[in-house]
C-alpha positions in Angstrom: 147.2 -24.3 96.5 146.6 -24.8 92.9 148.3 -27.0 90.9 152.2 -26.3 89.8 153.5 -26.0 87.0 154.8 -29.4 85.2 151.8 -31.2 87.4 150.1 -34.1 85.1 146.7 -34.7 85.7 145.5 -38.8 86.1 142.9 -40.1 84.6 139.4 -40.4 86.5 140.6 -43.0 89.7 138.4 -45.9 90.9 136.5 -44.1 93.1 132.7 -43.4 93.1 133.3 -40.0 92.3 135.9 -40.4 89.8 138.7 -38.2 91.0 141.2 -36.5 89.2 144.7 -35.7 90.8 147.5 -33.7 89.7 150.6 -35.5 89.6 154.0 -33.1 90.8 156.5 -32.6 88.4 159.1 -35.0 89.0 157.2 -37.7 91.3 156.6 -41.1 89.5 153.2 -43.1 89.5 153.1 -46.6 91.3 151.4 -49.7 91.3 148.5 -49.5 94.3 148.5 -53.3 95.0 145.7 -55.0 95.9 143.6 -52.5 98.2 140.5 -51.0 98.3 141.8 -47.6 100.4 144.3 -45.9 98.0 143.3 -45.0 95.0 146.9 -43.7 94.1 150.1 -44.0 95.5 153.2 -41.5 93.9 156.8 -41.8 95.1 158.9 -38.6 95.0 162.2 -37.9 93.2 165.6 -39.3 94.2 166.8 -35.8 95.4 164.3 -35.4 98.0 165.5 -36.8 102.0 164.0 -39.1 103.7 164.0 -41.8 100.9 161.4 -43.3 100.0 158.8 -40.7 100.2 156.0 -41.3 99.0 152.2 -39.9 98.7 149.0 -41.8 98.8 145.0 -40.9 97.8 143.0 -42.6 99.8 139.1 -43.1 99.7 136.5 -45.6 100.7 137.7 -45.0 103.9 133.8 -45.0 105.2 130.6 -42.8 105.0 130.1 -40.5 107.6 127.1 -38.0 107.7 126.9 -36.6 111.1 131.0 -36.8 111.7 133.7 -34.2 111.1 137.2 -34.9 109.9 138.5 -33.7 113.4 136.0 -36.3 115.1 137.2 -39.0 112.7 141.2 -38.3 112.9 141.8 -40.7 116.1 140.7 -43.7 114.1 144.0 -43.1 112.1 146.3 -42.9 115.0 146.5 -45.7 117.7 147.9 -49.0 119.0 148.9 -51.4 116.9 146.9 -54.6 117.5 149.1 -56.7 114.9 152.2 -58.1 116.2 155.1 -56.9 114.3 153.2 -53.9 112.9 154.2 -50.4 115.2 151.9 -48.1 116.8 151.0 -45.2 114.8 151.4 -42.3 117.6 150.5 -38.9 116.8 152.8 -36.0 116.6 151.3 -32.7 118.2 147.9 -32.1 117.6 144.8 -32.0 114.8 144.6 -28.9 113.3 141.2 -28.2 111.2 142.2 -27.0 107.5 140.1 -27.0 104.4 140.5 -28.7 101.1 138.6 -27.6 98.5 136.6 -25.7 100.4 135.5 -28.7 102.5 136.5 -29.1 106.2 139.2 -30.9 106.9 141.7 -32.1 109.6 145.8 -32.8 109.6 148.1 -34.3 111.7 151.6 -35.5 111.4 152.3 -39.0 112.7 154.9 -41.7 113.5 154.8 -45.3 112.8 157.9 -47.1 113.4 160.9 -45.7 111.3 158.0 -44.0 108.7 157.0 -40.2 109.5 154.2 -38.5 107.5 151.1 -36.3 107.9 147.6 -37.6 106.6 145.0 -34.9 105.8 141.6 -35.9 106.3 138.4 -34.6 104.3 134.4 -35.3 103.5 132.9 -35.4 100.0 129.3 -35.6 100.6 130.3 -37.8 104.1 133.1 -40.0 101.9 136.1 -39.9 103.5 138.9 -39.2 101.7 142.5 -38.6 102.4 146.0 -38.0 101.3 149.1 -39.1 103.1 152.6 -37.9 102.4 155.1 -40.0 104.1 159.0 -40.8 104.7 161.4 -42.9 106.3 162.7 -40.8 109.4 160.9 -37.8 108.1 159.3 -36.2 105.2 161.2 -33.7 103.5 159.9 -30.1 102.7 159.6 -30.4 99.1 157.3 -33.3 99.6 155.4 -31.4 102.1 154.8 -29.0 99.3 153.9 -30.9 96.8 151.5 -32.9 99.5 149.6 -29.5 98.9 149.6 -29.2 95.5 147.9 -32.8 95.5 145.8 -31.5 97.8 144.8 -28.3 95.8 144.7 -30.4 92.5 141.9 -32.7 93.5 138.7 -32.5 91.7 135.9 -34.7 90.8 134.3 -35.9 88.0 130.8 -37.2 88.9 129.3 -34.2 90.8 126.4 -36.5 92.5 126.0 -38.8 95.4 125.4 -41.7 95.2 121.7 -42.7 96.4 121.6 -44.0 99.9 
C-alpha cells in the first residue's frame, strides 16, 4: 500500500540507511526517548479506540544474513524475565508477507493490557520493524494506516554498510 493521501514524509531517521516514513494524516509525531530500537514512534488521532495507539519504526534490531523474518519472529514474543513487566504471548500465528518487496513476517500479540501486531523485515540482513499497538486492542483505522507506514518506507542510502 502506497502512501495516502495527507501522509507527510519525515526527514531521513537515524538509521544507517537513513529511512524515510510517511507519516498518516492525522497521527502526531513523538519524542522516541532514549533508545537505540525505534527510530520513530507516532500516536494516532483521538477518534480512533483503543486509546493510546500508537506506531513505532524500529531498526538496529540486529544483523542477520542467513535468517528469515519468520525464523527471527519468536525472539519478539516470549516470557517475561523482568518482574513487573508481562509476557508478550502471541496471538495466532506468523504469517510471511512482504514489504517492499522484501520478505517479511506478522503477527499480532498481547502484552499485558497492550495489543498490537509487529511486522518484521530484512534490509540487506538489518532488521527492521514496525509495531502498531493499543490498549485492549488496536483499532482498524490504525491497522490501516500501520500499512500505509509500511508501504511508505524507503531508503535513502542504497548501500551496505561494509562488514
Amino acid at each position: 500500500m502506497s502512501p495516502g493521501g495527507g501522509a507527510s514524509k519525515t526527514e531521513p531517521l537515524g538509521d544507517y540507511f537513513r529511512t524515510v516514513v510517511g507519516v498518516p494524516s492525522g497521527w502526531t509525531r513523538q519524542p522516541v526517548g532514549a533508545t537505540e530500537t525505534k527510530l520513530l514512534v507516532i500516536s494516532a488521532p483521538r477518534s480512533y479506540k483503543n486509546q493510546p495507539t500508537t506506531i513505532e519504526v524500529l531498526s538496529l534490531l540486529g544483523y542477520f544474513p542467513n535468517q528469515s523474518p519468520r525464523d527471527l519472529a519468536p525472539m519478539f514474543f516470549r516470557a517475561s524475565v523482568h518482574p513487573g513487566l508481562p509476557s508478550t504471548d502471541l496471538v495466532g500465528a506468523v504469517s510471511d508477507c512482504q514489504v517492499q518487496g522484501v520478505p517479511a513476517a506478522a503477527f499480532q500479540y498481547v502484552q499485558g493490557d497492550r495489543n498490537g501486531y509487529l511486522v518484521l523485515f530484512l534490509h540487506y540482513n538489518f532488521l527492521y520493524g514496525v509495531r502498531v499497538e493499543g490498549l485492549g486492542g488496536v483499532d482498524p483505522q490504525a491497522i490501516r494506516d500501520a500499512k500505509q507506514v509500511l508501504g511508505s518506507i524507503t531508503w535513502t542510502v542504497t548501500t551496505p554498510p561494509a562488514r
